[in-house]
C-alpha positions as CSV (number, residue, x, y, z in Angstrom):
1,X,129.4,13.3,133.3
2,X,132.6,14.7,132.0
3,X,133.8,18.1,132.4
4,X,135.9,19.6,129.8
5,X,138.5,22.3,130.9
6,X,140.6,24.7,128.5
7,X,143.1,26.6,130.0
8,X,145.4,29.8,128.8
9,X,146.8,33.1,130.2
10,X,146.6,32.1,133.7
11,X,142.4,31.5,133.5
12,X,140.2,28.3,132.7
13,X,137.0,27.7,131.2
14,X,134.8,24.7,132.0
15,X,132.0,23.0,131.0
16,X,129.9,19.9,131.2
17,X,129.7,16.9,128.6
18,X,126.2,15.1,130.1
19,X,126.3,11.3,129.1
20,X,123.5,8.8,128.9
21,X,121.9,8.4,132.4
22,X,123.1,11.6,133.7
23,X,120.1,14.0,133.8
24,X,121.3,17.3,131.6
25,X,119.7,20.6,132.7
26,X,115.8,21.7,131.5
27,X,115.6,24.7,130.5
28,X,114.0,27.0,127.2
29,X,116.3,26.4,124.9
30,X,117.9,22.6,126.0
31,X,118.2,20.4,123.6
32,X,115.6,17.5,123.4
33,X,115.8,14.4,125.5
34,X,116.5,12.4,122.9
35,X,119.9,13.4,122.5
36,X,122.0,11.4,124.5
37,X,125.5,13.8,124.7
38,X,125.0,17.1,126.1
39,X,127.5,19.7,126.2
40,X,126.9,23.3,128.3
41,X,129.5,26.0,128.6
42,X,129.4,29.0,128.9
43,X,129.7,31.8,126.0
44,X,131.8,35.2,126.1
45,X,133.2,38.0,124.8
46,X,135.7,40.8,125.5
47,X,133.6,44.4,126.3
48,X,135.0,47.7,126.8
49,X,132.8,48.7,129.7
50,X,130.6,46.9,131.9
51,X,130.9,42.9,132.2
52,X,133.3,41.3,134.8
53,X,137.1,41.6,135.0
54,X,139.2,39.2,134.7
55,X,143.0,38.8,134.7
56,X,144.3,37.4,131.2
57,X,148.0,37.1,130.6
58,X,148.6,39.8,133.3
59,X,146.3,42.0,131.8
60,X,142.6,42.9,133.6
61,X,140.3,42.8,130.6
62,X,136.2,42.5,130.9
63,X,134.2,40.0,129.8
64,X,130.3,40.0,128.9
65,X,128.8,36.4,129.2
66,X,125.9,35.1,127.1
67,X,123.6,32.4,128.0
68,X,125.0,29.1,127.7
69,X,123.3,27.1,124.6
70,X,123.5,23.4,125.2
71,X,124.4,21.2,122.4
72,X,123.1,17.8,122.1
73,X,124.9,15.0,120.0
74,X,124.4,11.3,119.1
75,X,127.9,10.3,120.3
76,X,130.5,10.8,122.4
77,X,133.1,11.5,120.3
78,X,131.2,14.5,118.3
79,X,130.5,16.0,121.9
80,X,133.6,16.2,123.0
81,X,135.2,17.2,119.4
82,X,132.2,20.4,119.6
83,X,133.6,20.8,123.8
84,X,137.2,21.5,122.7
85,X,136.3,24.1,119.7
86,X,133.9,25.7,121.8
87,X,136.5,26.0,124.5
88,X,138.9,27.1,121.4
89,X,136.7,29.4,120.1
90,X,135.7,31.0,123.9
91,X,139.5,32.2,124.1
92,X,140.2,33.1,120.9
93,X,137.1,35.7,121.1
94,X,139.6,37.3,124.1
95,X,142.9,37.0,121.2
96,X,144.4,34.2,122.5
97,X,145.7,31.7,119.6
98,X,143.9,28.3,119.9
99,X,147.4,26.2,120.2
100,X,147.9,28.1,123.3
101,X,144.9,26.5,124.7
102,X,145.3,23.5,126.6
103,X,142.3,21.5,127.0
104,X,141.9,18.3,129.4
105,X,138.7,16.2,129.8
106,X,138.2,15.4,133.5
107,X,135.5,12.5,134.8
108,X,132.9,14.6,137.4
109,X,133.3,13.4,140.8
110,X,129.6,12.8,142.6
111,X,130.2,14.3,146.0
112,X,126.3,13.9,146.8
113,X,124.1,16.2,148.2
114,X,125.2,19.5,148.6
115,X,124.3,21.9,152.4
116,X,124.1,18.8,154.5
């Protein structure tokens, strides 16, 4: 499992690249087992009312989320390549310029069960 971070104006956004023998979430809407790449991040936009706030470049804006549409993919590299413009794409929808967007693709550290 890999987790792809882009960061700008002070915020991040993650999501998770699911790689062969990981076990990628099931839910109406997930792609079908057979892909073996899954990528799931979340979706947004800028609202004038409602959403949450969040502090971009100094400035509180709000934020609406959609529900996050996984992706599947036959490879690895396609995955990731879709991760970084969906990360691209997430900020740009709040005006900030893709090349201001650093991304960085982390390996997911299994910590175990969780509450113990």
């Amino acid at each position: 499992m890999l987790l792809i971070r882009g960061s700008a104006g002070g915020t991040a956004l993650t999501g998770t690249l699911y790689e062969p023998g990981d076990d990628p979430p099931t839910f109406r809407g997930a792609p079908d087992d057979d892909a073996p790449y899954v990528w799931v991040c979340d979706a947004f936009y800028e609202v004038e009312s409602g959403g949450q706030t969040q502090t971009l470049d100094g400035r509180e804006i709000r934020i609406a989320f959609e529900s996050p549409m996984p992706r599947g993919f036959a490879d690895r590299e396609r995955a990731i390549d879709a991760a970084r413009a969906h990360i691209r794409t997430q900020f740009a929808r709040l005006g900030v310029d893709e090349s201001d967007v650093a991304i960085e693709v982390l390996e997911a550290v299994d910590d175990g069960p969780t509450g113990r």
